[in-house]
C-alpha positions in Angstrom: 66.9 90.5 115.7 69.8 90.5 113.4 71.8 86.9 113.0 75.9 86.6 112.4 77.6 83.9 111.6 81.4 83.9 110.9 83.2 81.6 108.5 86.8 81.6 106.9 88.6 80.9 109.6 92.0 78.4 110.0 95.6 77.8 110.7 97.9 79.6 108.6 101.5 80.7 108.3 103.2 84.0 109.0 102.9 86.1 106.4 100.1 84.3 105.0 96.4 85.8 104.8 93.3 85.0 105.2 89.5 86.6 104.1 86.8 86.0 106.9 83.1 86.0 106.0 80.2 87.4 107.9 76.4 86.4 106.7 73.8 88.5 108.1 70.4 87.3 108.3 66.7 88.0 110.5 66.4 91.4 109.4 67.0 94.2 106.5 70.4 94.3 106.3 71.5 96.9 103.4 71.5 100.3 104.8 71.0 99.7 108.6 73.7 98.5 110.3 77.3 99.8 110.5 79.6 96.2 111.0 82.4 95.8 113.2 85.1 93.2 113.6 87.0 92.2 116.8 89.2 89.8 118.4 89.5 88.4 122.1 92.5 85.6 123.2 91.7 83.6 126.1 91.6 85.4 129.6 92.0 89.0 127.7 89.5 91.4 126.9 87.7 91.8 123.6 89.6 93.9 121.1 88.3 96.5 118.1 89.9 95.3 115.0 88.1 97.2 112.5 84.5 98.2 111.2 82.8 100.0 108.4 79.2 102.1 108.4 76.2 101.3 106.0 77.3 102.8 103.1 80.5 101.2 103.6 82.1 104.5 102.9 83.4 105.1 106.1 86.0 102.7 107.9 88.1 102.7 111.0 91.0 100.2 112.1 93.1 99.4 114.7 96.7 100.8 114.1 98.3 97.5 114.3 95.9 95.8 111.8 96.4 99.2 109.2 97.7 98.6 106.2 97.1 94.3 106.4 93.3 94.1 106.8 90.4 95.3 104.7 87.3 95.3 106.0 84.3 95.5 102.9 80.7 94.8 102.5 78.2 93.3 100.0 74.8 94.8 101.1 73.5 92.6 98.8 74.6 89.4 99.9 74.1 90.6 103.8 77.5 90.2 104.2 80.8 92.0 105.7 84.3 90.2 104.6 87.7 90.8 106.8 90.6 90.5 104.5 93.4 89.6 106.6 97.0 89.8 105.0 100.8 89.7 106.2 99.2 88.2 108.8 101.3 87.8 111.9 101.2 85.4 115.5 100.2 88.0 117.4 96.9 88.2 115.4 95.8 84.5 116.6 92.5 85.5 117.8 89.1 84.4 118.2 87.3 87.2 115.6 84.0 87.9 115.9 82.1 90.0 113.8 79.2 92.7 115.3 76.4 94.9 113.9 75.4 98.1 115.5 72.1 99.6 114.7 73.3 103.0 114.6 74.4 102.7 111.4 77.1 105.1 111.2 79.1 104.2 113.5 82.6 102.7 113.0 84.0 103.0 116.2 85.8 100.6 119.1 83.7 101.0 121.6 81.6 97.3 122.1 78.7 98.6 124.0 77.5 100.0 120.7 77.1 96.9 119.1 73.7 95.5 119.6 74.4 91.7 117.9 77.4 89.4 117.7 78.5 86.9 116.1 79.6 83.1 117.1 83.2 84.1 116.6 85.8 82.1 114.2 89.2 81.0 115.7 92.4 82.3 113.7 95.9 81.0 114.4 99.0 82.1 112.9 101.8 80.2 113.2 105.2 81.2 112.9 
């Protein structure tokens, strides 16, 4: 069993950023698990945002989200970080973060997830 918990999330400005934190814990983390990010509003389906594999050499985003977010990883520290800048309203969200255990994969598909996270509300005001 692999644990996530989310932190780093607020209330912030257009144009502003923010950096959310994922701590993984409950099981090797370096190495293992590829890490996702997505997003879900109220009454709307769960959206990909972004993820990275092990290594964190491979990444994949969202079109809207290229070019403002950076998703990294400290294998070290267990933990994946979401870098969110130029931030916009349209990115208020409820993020969540995900690991899959197939460790190199970076794409949008949910199912391939295998743990989640609490999730972290972001709102961007404008």
């Amino acid at each position: 069993q692999v644990q996530l918990v989310e932190s780093g999330g607020g209330l912030v400005r257009a144009g502003g950023s923010l950096r959310l934190s994922c701590a993984a814990s409950g099981h090797t983390f370096d190495d293992v698990y590829s890490m996702g990010w997505f997003r879900q509003a109220p009454g709307k389906e769960r959206e990909f945002v972004c993820a990275i594999n092990r290594s964190g050499r491979n990444t994949d985003y969202q079109d809207s989200v290229k070019g403002r977010f950076t998703i990294s990883r400290d294998n070290g520290k267990n933990t994946v970080y979401l870098q969110m800048n130029s931030l916009k309203p349209e990115d208020t969200d409820v993020y969540y973060c995900a690991a899959a255990a197939y460790g190199d994969y970076v794409g949008p598909n949910s199912r391939q997830y295998n743990y989640w996270g609490q999730g972290t509300q972001v709102t961007v005001s404008s």
